[in-house]
Biopython code that builds the backbone (N, CA, C, O; Angstrom):
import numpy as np
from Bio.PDB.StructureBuilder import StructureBuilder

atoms = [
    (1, "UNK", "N", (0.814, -1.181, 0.000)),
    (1, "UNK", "CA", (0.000, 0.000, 0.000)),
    (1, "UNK", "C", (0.864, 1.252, 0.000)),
    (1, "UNK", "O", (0.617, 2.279, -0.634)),
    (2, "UNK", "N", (2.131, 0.989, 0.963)),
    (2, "UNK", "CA", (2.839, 2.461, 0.898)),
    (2, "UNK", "C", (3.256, 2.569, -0.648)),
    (2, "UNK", "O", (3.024, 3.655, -1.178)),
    (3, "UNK", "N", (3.882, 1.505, -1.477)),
    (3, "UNK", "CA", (4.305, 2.170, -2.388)),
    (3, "UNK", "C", (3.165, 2.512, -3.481)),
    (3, "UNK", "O", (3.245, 3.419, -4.310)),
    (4, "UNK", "N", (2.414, 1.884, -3.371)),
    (4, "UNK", "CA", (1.262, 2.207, -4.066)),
    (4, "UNK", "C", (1.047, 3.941, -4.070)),
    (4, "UNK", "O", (1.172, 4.815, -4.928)),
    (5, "UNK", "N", (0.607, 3.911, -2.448)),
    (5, "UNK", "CA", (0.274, 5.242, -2.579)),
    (5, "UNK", "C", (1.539, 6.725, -2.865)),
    (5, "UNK", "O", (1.400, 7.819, -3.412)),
    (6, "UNK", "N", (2.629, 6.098, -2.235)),
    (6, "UNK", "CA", (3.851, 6.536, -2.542)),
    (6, "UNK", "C", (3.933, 6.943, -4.552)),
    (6, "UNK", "O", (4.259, 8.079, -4.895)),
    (7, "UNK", "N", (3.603, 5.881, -5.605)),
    (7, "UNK", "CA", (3.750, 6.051, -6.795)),
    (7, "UNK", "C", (2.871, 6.641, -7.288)),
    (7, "UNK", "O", (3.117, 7.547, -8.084)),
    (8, "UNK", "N", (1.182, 6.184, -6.847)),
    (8, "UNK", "CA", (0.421, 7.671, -7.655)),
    (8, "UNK", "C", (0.778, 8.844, -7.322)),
    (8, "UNK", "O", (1.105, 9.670, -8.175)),
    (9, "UNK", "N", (0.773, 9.126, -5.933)),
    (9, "UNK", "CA", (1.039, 10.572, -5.073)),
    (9, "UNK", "C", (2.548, 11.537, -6.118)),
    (9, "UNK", "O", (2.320, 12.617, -6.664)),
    (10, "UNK", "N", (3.414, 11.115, -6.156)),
    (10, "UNK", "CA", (4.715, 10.937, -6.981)),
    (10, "UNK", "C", (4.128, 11.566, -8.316)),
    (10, "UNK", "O", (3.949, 12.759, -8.562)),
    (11, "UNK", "N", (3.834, 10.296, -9.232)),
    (11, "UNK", "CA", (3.375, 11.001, -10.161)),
    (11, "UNK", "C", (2.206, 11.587, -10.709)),
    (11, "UNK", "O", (1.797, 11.303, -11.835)),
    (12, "UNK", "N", (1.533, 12.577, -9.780)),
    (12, "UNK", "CA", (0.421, 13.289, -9.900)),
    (12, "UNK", "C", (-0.677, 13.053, -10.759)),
    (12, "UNK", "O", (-1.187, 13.872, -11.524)),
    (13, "UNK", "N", (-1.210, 11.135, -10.467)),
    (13, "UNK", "CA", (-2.186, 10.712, -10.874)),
    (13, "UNK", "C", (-3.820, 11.592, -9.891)),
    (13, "UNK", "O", (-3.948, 11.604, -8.667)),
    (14, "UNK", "N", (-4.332, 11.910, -10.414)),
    (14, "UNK", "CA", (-5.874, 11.984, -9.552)),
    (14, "UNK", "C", (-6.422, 10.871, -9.224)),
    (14, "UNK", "O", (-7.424, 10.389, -9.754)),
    (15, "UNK", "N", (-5.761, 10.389, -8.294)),
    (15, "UNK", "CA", (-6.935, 9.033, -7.701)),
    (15, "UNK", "C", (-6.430, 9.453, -6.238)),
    (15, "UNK", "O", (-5.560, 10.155, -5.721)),
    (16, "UNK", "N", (-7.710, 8.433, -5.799)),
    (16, "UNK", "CA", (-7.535, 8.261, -4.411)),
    (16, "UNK", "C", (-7.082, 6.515, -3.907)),
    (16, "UNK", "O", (-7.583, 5.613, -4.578)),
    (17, "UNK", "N", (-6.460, 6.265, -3.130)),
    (17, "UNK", "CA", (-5.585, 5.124, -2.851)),
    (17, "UNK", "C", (-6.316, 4.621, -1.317)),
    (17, "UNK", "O", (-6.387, 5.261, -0.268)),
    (18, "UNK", "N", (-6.862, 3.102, -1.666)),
    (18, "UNK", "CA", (-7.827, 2.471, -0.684)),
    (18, "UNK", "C", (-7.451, 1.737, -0.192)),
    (18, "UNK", "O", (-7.239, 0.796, -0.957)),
    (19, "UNK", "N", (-7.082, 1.458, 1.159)),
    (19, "UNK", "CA", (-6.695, 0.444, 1.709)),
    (19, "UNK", "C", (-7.546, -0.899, 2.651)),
    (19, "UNK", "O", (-8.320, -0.483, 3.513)),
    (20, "UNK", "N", (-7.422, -2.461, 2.506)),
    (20, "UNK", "CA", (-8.392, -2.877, 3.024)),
    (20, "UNK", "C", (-7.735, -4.044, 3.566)),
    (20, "UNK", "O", (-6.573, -4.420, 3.414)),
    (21, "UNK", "N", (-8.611, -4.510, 4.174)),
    (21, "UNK", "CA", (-8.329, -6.241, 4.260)),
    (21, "UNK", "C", (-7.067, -6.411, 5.709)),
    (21, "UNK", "O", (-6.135, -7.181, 5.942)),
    (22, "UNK", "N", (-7.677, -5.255, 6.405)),
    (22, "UNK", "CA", (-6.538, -5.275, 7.643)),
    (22, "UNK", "C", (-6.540, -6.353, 8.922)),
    (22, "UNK", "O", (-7.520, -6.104, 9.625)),
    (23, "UNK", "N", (-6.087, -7.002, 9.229)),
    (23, "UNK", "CA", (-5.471, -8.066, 10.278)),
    (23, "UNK", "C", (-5.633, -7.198, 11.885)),
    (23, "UNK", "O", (-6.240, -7.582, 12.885)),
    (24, "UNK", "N", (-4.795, -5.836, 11.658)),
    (24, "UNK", "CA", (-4.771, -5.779, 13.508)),
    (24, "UNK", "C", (-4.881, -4.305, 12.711)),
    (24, "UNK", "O", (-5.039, -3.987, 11.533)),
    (25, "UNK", "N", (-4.675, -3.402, 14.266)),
    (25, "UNK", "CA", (-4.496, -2.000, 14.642)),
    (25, "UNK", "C", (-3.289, -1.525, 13.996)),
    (25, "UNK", "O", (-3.430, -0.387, 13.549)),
    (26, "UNK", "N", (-2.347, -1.948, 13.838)),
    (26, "UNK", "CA", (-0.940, -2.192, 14.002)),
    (26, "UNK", "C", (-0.372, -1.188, 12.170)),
    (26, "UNK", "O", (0.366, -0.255, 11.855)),
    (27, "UNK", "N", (-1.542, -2.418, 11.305)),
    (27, "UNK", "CA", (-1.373, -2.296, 10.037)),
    (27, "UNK", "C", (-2.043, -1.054, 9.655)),
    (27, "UNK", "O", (-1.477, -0.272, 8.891)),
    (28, "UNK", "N", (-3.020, -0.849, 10.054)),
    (28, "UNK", "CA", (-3.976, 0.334, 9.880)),
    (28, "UNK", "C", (-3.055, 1.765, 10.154)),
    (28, "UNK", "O", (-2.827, 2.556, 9.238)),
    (29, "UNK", "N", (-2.583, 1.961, 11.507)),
    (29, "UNK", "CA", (-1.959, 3.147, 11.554)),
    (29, "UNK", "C", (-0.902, 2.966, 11.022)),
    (29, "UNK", "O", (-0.215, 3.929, 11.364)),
    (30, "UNK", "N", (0.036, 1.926, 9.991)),
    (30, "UNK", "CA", (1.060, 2.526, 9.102)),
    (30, "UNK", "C", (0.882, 2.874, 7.834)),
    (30, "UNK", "O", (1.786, 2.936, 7.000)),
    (31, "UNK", "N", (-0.467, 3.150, 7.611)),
    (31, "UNK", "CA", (-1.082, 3.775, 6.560)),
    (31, "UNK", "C", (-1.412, 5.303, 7.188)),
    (31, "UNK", "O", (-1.698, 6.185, 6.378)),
    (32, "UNK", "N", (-1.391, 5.478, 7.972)),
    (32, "UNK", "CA", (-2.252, 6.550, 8.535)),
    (32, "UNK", "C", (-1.833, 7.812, 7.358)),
    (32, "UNK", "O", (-0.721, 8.066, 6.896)),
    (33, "UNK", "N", (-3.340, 8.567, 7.038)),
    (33, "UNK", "CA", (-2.719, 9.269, 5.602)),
    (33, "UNK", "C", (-3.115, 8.425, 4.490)),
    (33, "UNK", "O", (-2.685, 8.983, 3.481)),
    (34, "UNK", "N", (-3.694, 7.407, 4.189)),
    (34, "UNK", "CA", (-3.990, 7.043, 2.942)),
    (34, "UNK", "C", (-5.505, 7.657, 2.919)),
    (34, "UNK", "O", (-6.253, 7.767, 3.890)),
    (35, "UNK", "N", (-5.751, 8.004, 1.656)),
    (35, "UNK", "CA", (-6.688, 8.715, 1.127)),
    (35, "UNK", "C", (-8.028, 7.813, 1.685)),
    (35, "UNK", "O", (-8.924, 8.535, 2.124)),
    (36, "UNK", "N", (-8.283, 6.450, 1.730)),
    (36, "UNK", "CA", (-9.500, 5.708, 1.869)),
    (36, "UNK", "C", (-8.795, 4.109, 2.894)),
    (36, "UNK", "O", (-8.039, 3.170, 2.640)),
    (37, "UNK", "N", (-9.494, 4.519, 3.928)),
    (37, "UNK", "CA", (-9.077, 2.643, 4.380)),
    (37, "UNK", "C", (-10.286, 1.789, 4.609)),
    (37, "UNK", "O", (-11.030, 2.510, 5.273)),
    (38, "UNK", "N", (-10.902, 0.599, 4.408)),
    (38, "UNK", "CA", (-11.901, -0.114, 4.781)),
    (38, "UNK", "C", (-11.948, -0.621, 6.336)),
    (38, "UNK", "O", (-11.380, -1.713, 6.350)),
    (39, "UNK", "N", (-12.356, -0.305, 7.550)),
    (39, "UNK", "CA", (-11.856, -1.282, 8.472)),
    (39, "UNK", "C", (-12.914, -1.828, 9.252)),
    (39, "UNK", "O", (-13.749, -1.056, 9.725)),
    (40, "UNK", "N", (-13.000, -3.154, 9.466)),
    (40, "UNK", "CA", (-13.948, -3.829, 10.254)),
    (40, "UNK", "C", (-14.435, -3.502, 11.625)),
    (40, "UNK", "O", (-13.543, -3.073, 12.357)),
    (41, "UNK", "N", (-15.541, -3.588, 12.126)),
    (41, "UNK", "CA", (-16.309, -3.189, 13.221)),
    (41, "UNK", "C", (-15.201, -3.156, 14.373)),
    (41, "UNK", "O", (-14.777, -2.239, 15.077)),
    (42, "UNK", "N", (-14.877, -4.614, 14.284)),
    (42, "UNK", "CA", (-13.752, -4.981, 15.248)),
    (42, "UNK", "C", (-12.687, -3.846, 15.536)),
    (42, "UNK", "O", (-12.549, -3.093, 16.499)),
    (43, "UNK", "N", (-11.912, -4.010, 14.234)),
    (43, "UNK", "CA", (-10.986, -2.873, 14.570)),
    (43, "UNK", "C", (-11.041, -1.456, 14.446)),
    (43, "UNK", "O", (-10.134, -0.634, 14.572)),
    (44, "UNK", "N", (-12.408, -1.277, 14.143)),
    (44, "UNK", "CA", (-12.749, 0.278, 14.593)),
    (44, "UNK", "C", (-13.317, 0.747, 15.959)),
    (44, "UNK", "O", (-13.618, 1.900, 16.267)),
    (45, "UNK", "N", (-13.452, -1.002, 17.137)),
    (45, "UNK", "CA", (-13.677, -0.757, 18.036)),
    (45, "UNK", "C", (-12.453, -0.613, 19.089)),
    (45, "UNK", "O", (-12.225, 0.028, 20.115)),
    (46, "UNK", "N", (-11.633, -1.781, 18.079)),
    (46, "UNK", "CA", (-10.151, -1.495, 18.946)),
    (46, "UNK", "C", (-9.713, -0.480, 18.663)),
    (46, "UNK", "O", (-8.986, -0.083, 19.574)),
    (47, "UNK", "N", (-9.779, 0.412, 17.587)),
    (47, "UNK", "CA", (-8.814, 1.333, 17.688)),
    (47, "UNK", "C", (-9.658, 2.834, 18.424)),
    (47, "UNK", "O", (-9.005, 3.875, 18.497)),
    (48, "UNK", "N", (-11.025, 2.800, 18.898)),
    (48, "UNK", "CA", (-11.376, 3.996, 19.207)),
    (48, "UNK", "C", (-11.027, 3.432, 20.750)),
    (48, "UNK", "O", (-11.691, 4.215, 21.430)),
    (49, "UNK", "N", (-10.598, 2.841, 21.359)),
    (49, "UNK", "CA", (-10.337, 2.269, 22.854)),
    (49, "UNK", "C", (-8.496, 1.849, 22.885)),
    (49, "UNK", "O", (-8.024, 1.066, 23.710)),
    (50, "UNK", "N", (-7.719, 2.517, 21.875)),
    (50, "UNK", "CA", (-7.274, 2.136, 21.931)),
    (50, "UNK", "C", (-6.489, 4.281, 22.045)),
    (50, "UNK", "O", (-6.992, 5.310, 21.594)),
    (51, "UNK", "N", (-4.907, 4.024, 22.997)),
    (51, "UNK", "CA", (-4.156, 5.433, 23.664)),
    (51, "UNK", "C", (-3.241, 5.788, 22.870)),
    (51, "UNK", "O", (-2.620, 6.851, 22.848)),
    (52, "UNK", "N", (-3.124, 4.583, 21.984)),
    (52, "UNK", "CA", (-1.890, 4.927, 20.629)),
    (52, "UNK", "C", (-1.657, 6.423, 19.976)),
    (52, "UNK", "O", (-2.573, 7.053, 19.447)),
    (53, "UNK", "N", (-0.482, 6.840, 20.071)),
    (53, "UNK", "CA", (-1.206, 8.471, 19.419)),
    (53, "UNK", "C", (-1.123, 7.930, 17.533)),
    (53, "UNK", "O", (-0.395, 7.061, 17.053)),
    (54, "UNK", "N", (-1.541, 8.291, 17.239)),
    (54, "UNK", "CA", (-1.875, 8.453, 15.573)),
    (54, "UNK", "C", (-0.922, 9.489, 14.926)),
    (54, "UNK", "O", (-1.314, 10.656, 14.954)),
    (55, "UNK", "N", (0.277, 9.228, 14.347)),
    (55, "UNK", "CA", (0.818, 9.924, 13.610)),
    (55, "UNK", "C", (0.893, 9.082, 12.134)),
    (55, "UNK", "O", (0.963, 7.882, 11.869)),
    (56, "UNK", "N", (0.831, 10.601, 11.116)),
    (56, "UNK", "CA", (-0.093, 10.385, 9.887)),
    (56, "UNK", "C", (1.467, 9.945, 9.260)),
    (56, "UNK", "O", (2.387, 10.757, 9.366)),
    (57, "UNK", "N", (1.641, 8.902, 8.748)),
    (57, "UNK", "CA", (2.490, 8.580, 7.731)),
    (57, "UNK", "C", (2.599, 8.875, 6.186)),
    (57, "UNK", "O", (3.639, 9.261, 5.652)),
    (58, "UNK", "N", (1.660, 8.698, 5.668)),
    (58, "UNK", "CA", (1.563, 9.189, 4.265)),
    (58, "UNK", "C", (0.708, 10.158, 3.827)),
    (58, "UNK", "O", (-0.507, 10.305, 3.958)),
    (59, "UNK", "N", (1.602, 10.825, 3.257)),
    (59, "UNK", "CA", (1.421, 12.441, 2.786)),
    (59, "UNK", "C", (2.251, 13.178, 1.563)),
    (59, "UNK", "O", (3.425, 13.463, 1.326)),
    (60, "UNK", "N", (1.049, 13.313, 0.967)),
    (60, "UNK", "CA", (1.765, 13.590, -0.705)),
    (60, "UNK", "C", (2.782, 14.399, -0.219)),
    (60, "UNK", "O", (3.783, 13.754, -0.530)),
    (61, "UNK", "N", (3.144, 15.358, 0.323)),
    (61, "UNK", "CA", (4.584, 16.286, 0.377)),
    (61, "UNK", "C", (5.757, 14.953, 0.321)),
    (61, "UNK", "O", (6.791, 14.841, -0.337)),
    (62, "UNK", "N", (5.015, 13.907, 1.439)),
    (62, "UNK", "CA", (6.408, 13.285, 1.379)),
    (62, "UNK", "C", (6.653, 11.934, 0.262)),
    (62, "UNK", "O", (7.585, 11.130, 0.295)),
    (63, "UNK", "N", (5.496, 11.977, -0.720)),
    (63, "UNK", "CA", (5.869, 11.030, -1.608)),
    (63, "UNK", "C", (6.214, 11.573, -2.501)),
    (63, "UNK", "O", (6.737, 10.873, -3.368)),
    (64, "UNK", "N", (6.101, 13.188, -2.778)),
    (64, "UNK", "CA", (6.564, 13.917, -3.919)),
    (64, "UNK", "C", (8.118, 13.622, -4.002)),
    (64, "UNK", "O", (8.771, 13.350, -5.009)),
    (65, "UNK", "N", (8.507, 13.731, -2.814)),
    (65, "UNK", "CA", (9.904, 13.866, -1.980)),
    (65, "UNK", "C", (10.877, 12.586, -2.280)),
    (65, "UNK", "O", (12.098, 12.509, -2.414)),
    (66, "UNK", "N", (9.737, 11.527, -2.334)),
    (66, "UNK", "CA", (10.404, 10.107, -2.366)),
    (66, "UNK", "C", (11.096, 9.749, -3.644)),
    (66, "UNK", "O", (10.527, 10.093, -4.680)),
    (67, "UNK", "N", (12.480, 8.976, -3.752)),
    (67, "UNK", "CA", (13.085, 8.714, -4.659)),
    (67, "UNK", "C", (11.899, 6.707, -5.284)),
    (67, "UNK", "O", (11.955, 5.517, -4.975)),
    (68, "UNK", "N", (11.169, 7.478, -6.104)),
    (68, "UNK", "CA", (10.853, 6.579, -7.019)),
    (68, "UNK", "C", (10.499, 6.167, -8.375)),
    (68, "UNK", "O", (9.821, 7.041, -8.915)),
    (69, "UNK", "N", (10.703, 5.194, -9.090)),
    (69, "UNK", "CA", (11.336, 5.285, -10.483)),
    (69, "UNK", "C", (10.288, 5.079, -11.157)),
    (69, "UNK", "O", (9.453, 4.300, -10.698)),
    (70, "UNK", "N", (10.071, 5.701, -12.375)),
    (70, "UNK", "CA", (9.056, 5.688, -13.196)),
    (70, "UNK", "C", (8.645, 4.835, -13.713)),
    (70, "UNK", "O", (9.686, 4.211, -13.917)),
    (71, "UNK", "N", (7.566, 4.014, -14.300)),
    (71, "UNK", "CA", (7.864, 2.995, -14.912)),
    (71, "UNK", "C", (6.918, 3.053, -16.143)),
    (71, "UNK", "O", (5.793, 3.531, -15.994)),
    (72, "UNK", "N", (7.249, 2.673, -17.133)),
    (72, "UNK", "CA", (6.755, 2.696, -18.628)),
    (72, "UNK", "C", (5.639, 1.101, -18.293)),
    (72, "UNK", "O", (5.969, 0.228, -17.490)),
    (73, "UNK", "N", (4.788, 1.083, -18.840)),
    (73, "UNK", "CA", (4.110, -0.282, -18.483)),
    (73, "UNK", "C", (2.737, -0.398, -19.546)),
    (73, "UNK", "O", (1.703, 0.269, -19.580)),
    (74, "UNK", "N", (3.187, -1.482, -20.339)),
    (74, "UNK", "CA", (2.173, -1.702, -21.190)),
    (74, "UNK", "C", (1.347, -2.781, -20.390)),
    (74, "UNK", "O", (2.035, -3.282, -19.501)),
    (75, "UNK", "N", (-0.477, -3.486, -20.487)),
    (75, "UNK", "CA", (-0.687, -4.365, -20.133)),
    (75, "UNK", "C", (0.146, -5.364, -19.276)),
    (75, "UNK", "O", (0.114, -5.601, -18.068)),
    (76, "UNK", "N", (1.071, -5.989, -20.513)),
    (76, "UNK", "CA", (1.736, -6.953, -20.423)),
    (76, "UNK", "C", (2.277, -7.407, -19.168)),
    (76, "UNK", "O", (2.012, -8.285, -18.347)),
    (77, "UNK", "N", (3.556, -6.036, -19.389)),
    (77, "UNK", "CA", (4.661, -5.611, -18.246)),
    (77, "UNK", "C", (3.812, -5.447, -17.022)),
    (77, "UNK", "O", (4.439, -5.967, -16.099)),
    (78, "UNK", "N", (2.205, -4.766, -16.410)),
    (78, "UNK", "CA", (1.727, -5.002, -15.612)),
    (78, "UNK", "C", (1.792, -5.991, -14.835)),
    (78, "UNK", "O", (2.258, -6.129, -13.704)),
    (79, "UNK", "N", (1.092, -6.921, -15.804)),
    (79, "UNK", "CA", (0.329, -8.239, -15.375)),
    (79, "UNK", "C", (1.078, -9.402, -15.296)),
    (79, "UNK", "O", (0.745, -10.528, -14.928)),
    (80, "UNK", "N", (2.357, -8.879, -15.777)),
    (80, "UNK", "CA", (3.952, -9.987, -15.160)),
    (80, "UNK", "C", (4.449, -9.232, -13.618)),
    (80, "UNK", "O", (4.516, -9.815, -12.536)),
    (81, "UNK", "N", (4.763, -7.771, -13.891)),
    (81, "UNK", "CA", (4.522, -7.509, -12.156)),
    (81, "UNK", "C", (3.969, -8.143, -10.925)),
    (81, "UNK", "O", (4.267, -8.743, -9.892)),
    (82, "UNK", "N", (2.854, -7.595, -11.734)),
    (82, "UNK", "CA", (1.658, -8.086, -10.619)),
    (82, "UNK", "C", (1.774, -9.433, -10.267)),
    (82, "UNK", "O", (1.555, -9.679, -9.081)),
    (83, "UNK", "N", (2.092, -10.457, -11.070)),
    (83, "UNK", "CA", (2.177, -12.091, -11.001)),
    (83, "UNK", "C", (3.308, -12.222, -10.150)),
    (83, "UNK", "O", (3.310, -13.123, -9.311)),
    (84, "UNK", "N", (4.370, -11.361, -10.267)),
    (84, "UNK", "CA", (5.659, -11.592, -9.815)),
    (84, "UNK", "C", (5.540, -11.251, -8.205)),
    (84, "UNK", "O", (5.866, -12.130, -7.408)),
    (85, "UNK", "N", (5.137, -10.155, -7.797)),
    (85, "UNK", "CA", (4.643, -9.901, -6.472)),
    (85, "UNK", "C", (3.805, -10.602, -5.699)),
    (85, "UNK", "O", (2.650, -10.177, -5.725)),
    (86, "UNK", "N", (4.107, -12.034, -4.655)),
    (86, "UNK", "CA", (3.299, -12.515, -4.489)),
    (86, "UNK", "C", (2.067, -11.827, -3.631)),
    (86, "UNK", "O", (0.867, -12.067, -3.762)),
    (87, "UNK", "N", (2.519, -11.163, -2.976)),
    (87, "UNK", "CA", (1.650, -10.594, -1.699)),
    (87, "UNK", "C", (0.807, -9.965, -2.379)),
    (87, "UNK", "O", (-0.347, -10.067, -1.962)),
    (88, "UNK", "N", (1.013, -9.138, -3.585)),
    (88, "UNK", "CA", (-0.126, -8.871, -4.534)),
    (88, "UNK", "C", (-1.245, -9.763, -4.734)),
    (88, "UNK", "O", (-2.356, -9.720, -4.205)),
    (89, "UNK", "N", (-0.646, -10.815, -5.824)),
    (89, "UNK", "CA", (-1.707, -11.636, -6.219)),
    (89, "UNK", "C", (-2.420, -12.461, -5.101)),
    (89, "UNK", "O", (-3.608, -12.709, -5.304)),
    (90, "UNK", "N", (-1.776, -12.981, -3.791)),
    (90, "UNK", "CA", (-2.828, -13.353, -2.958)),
    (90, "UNK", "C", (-3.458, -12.293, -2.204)),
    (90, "UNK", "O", (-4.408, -12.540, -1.461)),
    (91, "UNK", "N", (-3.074, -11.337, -2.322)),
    (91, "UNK", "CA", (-4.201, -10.011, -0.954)),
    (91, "UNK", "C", (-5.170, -9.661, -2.487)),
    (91, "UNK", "O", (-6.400, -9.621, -2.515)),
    (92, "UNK", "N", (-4.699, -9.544, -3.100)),
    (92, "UNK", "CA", (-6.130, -8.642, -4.048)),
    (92, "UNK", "C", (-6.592, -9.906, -4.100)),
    (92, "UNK", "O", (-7.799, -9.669, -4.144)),
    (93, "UNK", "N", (-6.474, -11.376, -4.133)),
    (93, "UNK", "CA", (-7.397, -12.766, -4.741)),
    (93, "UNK", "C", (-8.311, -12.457, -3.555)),
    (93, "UNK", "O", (-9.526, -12.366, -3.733)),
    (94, "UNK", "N", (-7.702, -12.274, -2.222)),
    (94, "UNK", "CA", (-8.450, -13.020, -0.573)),
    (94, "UNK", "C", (-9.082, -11.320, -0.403)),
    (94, "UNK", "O", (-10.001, -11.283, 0.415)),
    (95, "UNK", "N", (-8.886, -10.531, -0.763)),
    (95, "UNK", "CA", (-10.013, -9.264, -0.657)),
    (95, "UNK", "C", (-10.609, -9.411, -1.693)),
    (95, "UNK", "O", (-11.335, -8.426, -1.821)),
    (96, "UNK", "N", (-10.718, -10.041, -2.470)),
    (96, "UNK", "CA", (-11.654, -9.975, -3.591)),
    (96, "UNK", "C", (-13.060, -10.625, -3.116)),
    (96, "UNK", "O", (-14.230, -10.267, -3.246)),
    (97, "UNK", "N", (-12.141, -12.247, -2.229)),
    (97, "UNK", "CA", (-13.247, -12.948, -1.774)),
    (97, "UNK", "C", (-13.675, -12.857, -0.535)),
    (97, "UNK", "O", (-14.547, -13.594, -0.074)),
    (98, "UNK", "N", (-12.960, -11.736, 0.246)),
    (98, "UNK", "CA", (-14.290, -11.506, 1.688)),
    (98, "UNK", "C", (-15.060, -10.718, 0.968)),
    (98, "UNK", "O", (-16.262, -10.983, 0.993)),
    (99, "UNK", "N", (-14.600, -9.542, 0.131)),
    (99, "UNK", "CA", (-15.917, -8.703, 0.013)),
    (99, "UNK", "C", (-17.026, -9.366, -0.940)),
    (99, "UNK", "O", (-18.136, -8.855, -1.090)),
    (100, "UNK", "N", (-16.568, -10.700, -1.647)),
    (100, "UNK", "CA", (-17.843, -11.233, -2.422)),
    (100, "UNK", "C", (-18.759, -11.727, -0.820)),
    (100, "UNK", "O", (-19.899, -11.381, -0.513)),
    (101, "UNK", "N", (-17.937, -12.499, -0.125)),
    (101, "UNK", "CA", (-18.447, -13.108, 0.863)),
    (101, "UNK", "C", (-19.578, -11.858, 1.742)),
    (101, "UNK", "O", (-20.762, -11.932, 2.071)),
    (102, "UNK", "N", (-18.779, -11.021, 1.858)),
    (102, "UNK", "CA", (-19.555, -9.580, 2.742)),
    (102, "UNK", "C", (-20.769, -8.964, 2.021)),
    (102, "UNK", "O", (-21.647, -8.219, 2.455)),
    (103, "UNK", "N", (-20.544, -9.544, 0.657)),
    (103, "UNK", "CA", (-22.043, -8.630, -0.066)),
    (103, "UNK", "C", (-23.003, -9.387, -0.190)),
    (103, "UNK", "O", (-24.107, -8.972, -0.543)),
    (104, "UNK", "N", (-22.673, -11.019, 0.163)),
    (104, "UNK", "CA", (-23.373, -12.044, 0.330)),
    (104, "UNK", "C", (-24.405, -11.660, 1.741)),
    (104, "UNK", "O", (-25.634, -11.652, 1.809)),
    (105, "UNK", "N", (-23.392, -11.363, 2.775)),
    (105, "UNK", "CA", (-23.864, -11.736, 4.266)),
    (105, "UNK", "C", (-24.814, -10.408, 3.872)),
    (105, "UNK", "O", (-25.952, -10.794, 3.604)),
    (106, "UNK", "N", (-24.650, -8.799, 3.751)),
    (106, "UNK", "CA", (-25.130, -8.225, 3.400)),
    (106, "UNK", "C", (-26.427, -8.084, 2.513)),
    (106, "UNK", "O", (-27.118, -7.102, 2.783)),
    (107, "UNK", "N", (-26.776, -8.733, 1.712)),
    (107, "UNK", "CA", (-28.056, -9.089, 1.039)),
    (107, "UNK", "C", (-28.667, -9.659, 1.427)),
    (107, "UNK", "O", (-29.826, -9.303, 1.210)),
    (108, "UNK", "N", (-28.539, -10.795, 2.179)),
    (108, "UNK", "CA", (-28.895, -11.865, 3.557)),
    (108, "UNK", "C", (-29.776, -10.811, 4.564)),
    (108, "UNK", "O", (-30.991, -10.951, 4.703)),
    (109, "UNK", "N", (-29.094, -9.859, 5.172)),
    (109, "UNK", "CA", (-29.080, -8.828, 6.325)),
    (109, "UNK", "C", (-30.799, -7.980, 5.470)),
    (109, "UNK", "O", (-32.005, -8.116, 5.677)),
    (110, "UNK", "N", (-30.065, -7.256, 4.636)),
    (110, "UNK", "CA", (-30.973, -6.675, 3.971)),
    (110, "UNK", "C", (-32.768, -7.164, 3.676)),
    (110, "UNK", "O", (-33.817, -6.648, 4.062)),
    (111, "UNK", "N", (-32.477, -8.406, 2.803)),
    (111, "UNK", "CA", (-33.405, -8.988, 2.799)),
    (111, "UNK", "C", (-34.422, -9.768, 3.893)),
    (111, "UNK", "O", (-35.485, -10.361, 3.710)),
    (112, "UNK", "N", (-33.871, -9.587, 4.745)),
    (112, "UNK", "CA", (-34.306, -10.217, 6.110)),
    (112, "UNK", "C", (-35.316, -9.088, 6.521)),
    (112, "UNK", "O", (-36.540, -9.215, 6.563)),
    (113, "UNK", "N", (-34.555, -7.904, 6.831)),
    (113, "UNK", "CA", (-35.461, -6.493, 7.292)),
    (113, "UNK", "C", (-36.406, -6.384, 5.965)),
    (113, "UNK", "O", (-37.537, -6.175, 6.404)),
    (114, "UNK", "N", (-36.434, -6.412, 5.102)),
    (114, "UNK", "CA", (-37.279, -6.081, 4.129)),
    (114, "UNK", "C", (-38.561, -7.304, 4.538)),
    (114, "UNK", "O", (-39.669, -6.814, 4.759)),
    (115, "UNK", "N", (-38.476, -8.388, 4.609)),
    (115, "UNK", "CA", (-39.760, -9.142, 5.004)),
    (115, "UNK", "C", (-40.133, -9.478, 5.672)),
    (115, "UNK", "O", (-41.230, -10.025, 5.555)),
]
sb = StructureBuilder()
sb.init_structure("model")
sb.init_model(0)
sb.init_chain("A")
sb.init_seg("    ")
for serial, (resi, resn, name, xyz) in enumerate(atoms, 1):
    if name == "N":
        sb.init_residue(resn, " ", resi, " ")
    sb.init_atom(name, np.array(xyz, "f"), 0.0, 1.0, " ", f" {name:<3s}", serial, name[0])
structure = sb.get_structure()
C-alpha cells in the first residue's frame, strides 16, 4: 500500500488510494494518511479504545519527496509484475473474496429487514 500510494502521489495521478483487508491496529496506523481505508467493526472498536497516538504517515509532500522510479508499463509488463509480487496476487485474490463473501452476508441482512 505504501508504495502504491507513494507512486500515484509521486506522479500526480488523480486518484484516491484504498486500503483494506486489515489483520490488527498495528497495520492500519502505518497507513495513517492514505486517502481511503476499509476497516472492520472490530478494529474500529479497537482502535477507538485504543491510547496509541496516531501519527499520519503518508502524505503527498512526502511522496513527492520520495526517490521513485518511473515505470513505462504496457498491459503486459503489468500483469507480469503483478504475477511476480506474491503478496499482490494473494491479498487482491483473498479481498476480492471476503468482500464477495460480505455482499453475500449483506443481502442476507438486507433482505431479512425487508420481510
Amino acid at each position: 500500500m505504501r508504495q502504491i500510494y507513494t507512486y500515484y502521489k509521486k506522479s500526480g495521478y488523480e486518484t484516491e488510494v484504498m486500503g483494506a483487508s486489515f489483520r490488527n491496529i498495528g497495520q492500519i496506523l502505518e497507513l495513517a494518511g492514505c486517502n481511503l481505508l476499509t476497516i472492520s467493526p472490530e478494529l474500529m472498536k479497537q482502535l477507538s479504545e485504543s491510547h496509541e497516538p496516531v501519527e499520519r504517515k503518508l502524505t503527498p509532500e512526502k511522496a513527492k519527496s520520495a526517490d521513485v522510479k518511473w515505470l513505462e508499463l504496457d498491459e503486459k509488463k503489468f500483469r507480469y509484475l503483478v504475477n511476480e509480487d506474491a503478496m499482490a496476487t494473494e491479498k487482491t485474490a483473498e479481498g476480492i473474496r471476503k468482500f464477495a463473501g460480505d455482499i453475500v452476508k449483506l443481502e442476507k441482512l438486507v433482505a431479512s429487514k425487508l420481510s
